[in-house]
Kinemage of the C-alpha trace (Angstrom):
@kinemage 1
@onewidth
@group {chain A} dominant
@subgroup {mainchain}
@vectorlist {calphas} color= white
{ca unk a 1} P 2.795 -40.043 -38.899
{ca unk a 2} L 6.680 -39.886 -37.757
{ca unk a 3} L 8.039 -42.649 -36.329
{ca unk a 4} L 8.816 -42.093 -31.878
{ca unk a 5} L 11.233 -43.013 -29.328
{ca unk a 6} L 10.385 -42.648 -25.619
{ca unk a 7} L 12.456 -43.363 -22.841
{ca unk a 8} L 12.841 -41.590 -19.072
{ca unk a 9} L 15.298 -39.002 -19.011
{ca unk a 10} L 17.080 -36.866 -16.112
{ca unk a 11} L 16.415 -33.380 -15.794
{ca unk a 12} L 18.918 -32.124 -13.441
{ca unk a 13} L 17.447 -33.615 -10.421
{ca unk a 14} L 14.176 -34.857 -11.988
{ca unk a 15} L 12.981 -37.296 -14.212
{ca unk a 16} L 10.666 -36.912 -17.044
{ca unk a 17} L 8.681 -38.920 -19.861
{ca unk a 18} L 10.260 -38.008 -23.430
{ca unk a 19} L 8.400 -39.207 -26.591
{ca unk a 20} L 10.238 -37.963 -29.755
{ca unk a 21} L 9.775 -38.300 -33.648
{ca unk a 22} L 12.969 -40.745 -34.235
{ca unk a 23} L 14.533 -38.151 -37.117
{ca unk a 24} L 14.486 -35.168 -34.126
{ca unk a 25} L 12.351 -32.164 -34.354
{ca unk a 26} L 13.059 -28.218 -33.920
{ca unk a 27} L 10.307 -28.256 -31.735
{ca unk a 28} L 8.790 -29.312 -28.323
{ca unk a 29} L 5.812 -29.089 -25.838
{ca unk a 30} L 6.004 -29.483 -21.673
{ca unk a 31} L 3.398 -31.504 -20.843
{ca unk a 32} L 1.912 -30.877 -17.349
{ca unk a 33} L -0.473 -33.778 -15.762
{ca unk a 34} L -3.080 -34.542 -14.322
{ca unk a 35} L -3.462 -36.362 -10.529
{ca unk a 36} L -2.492 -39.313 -12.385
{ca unk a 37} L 1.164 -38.314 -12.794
{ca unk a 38} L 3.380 -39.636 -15.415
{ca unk a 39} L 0.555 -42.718 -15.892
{ca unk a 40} L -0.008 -44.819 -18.975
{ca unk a 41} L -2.746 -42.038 -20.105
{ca unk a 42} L -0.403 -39.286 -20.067
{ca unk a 43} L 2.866 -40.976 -21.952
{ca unk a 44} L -0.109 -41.698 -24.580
{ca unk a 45} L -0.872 -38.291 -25.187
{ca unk a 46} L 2.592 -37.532 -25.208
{ca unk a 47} L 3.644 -40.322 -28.209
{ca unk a 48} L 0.454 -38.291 -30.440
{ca unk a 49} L 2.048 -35.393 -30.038
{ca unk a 50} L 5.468 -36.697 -31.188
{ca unk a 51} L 3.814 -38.680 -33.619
{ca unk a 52} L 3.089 -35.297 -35.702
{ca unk a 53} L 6.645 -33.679 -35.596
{ca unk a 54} L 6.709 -32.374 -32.165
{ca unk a 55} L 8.939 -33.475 -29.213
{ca unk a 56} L 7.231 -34.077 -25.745
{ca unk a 57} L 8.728 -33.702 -22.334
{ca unk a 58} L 6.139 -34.797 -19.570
{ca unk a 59} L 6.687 -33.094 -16.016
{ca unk a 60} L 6.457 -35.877 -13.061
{ca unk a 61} L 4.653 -33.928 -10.800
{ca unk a 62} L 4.962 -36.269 -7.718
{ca unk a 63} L 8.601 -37.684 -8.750
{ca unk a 64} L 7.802 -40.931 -8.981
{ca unk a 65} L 4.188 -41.984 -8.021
{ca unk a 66} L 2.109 -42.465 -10.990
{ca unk a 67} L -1.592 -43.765 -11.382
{ca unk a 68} L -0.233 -47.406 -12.663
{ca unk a 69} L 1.248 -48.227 -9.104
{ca unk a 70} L -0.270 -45.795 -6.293
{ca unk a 71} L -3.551 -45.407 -4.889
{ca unk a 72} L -5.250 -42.786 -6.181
{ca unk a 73} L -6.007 -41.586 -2.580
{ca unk a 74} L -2.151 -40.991 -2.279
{ca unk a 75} L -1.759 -39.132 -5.498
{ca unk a 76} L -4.392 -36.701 -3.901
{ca unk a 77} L -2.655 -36.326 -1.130
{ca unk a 78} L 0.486 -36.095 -3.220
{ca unk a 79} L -1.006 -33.265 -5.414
{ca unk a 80} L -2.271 -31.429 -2.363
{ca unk a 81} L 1.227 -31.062 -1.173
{ca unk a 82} L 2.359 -28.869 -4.500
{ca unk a 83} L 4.303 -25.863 -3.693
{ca unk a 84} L 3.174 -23.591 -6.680
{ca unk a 85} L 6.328 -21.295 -7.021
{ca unk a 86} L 8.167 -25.049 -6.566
{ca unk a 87} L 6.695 -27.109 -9.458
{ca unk a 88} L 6.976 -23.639 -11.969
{ca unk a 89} L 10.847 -23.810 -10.905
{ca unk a 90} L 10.511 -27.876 -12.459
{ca unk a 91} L 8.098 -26.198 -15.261
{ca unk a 92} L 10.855 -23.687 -16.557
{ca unk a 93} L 13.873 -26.331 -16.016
{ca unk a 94} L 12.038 -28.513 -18.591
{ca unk a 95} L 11.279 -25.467 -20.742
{ca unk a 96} L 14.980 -24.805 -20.368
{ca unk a 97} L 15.798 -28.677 -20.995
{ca unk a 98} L 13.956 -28.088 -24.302
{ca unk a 99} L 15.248 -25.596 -25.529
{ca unk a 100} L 18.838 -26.062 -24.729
{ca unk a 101} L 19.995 -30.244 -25.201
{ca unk a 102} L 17.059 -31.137 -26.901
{ca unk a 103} L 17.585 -28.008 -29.397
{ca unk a 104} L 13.833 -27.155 -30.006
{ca unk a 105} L 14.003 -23.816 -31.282
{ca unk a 106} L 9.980 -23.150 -29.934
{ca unk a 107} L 8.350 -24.449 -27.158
{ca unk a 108} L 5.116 -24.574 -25.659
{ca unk a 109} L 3.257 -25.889 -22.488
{ca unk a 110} L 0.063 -28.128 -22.507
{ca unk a 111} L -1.858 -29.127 -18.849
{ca unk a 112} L -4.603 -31.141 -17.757
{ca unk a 113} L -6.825 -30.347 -14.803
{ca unk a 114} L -4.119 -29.674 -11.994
{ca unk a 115} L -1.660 -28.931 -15.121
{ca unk a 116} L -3.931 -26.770 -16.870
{ca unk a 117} L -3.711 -24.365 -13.969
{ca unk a 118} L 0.020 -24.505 -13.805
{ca unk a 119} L 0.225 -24.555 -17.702
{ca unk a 120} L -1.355 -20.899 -17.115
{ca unk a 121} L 0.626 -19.776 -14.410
{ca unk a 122} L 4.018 -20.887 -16.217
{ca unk a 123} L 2.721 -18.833 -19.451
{ca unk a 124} L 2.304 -15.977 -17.132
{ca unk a 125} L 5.899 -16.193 -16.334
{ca unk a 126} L 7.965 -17.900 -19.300
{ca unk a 127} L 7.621 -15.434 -22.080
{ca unk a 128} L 9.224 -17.648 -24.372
{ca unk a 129} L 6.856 -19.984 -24.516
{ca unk a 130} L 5.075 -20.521 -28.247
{ca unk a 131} L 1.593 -21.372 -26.848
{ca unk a 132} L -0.246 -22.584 -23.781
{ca unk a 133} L -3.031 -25.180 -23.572
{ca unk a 134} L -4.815 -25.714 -20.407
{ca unk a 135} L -7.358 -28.627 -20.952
{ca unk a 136} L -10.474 -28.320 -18.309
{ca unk a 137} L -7.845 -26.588 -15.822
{ca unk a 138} L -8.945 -26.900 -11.970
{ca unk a 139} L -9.542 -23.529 -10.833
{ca unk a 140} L -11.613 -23.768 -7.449
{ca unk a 141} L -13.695 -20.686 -6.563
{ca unk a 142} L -11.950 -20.901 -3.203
{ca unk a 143} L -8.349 -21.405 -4.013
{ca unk a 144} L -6.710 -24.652 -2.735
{ca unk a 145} L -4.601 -24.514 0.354
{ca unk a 146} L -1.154 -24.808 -1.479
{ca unk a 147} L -2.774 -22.498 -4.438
{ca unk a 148} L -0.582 -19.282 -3.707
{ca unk a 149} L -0.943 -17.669 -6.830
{ca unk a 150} L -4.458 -16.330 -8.392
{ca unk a 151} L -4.516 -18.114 -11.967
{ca unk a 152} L -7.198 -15.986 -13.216
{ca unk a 153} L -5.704 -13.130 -12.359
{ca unk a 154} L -1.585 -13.875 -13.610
{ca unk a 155} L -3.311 -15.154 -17.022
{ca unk a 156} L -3.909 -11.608 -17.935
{ca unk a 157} L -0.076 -11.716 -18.247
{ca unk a 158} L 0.113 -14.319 -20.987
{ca unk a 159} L 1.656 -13.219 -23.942
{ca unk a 160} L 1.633 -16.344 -26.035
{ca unk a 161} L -1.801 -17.440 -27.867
{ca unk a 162} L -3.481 -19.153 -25.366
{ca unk a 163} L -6.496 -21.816 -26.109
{ca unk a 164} L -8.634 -22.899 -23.010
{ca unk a 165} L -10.704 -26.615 -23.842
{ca unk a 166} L -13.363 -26.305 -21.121
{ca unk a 167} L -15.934 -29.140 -19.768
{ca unk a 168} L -19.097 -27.406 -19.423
{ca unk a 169} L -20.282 -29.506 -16.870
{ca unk a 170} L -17.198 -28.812 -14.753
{ca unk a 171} L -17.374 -28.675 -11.038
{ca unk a 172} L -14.187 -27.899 -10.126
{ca unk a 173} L -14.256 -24.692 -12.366
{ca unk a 174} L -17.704 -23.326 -12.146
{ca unk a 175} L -19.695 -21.397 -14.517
{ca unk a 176} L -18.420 -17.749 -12.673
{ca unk a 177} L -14.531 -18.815 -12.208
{ca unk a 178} L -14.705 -19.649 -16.211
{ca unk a 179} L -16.033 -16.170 -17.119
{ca unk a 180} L -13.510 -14.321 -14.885
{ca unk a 181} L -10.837 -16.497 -16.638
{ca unk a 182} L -11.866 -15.673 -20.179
{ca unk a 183} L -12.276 -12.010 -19.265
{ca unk a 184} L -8.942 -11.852 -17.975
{ca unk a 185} L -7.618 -13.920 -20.977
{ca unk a 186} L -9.458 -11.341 -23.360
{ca unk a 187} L -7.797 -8.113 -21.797
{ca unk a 188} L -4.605 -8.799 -22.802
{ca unk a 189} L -3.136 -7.201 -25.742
{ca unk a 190} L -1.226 -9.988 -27.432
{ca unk a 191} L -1.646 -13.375 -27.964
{ca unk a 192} L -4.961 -14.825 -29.292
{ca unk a 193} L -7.156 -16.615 -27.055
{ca unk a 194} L -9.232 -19.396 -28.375
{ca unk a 195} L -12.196 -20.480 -25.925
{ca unk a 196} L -13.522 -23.750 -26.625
{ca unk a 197} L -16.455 -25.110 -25.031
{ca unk a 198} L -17.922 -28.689 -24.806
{ca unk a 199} L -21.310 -28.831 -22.820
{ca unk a 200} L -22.301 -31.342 -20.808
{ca unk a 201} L -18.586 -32.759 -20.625
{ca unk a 202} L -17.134 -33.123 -17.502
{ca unk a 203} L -14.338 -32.137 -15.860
{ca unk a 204} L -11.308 -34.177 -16.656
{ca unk a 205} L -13.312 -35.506 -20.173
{ca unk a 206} L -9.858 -35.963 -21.835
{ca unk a 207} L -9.375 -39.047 -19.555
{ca unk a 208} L -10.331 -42.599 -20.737
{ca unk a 209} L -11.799 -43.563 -17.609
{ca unk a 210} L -14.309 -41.107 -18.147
{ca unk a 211} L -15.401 -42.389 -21.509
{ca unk a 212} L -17.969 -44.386 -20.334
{ca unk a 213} L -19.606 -41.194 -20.572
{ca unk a 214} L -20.646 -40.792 -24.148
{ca unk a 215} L -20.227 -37.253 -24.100
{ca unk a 216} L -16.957 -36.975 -22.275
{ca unk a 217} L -15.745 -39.244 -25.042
{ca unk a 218} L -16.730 -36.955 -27.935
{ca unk a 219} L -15.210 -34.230 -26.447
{ca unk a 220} L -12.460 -35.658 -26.259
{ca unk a 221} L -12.948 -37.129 -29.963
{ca unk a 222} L -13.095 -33.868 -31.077
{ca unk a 223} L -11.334 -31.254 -29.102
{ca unk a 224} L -7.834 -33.528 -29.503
{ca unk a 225} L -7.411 -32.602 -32.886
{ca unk a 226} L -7.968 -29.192 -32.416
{ca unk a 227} L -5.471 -29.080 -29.585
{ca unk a 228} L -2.844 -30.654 -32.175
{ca unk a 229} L -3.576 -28.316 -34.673
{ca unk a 230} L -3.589 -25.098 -32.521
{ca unk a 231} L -0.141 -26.663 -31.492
{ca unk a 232} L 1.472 -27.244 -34.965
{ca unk a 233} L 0.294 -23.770 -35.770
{ca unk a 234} L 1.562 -21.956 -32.903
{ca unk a 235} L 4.856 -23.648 -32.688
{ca unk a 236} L 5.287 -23.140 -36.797
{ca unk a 237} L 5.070 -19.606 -36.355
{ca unk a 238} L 8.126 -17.301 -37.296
{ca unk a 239} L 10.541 -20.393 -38.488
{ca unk a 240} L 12.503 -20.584 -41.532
């Protein structure tokens, strides 16, 4: 395991979470949220990932409210307040923040729930992205007020590999809204799509606080790895 450094760093205008192997790395992964924001979960998963070689910028989705100092009813109310076509703007300049002063040469995006939507949506726009991970992604059957573009629809666009990590007890993304998204996923002509499913999980399984929930937790256990790996892979591919 490499050894990190983390610290909050400026953006332009924004701040984000950076955990980085101390030696540097060539390359990086965006990190998209879940409601919680920029909480103590998230900066976690971000220090694995730069724990095995790769650099992690974390998006702050609600610039500054987080889950370790604001009421979760305010982060909902926070996250219902997105603008879509605003927080991919924020999802490229970290892509471009990336790629340009923290020199990764390949780059990839990684969401949870909320993320894992726009972690689709971004790969259906950013075409140099490496890979794209959307971990349970919410997709409601009847789009969200401030949802103003049709995920399942723009993921058809995706040219990078793409791997979905679905709770299959999810109901935010129901059993219908799943199938459209892997049939749009599987008519695209580049890119592999890897579809994993964990049954009985539930949405948002990749969270602690739902580990009291044996299975949640062994999804989790189990589908983390994988997620590495699929990164490591993806971002390895085509370098020197």
């Amino acid at each position: 395991m490499n050894e990190i450094r983390t610290s909050v760093v400026a953006v332009g205008p924004l701040q984000g979470y950076l955990a980085a192997p101390r030696d540097g790395s060539g390359v990086g992964m965006v990190l998209l949220p879940m409601i919680t924001g920029i909480g103590a979960q998230v900066r976690e998963y971000a220090e694995d990932i730069a724990a095995t070689g790769i650099t992690a910028l974390v998006w702050d989705p609600f610039h500054g409210p987080n889950a370790d100092d604001t009421p979760r009813e305010r982060l909902y109310e926070l996250m219902n307040g997105l603008d879509d076509d605003a927080a991919l703007a924020e999802i490229r300049g970290l892509t471009d923040h990336l790629l340009g002063e923290l020199g990764a040469e390949r780059v990839g995006v990684l969401g949870y729930c909320l993320g894992g939507r726009l972690a689709l949506l971004a790969g259906a726009r950013d075409e140099r992205l490496a890979n794209v991970i959307a971990y349970h992604p919410s997709i409601p059957a009847v789009p969200a007020a401030n949802h103003t573009h049709d995920t399942v629809a723009d993921a058809a666009r995706i040219a990078a590999p793409v791997m979905v990590l679905h709770a299959g007890a999810d109901t935010i993304m129901t059993a219908d809204v799943f199938a459209d998204l892997q049939r749009s996923l599987l008519s695209r002509t580049s890119g592999a799509t890897i579809v994993h499913v964990y049954p009985g999980a539930e949405h948002g399984f990749s969270t602690r606080a739902r580990h009291g929930n044996p299975v949640n937790a062994d999804a989790y256990a189990l589908s983390w790895p994988q997620a590495l790996n699929f990164m490591a892979q993806t971002l390895a591919a085509g370098r020197p």
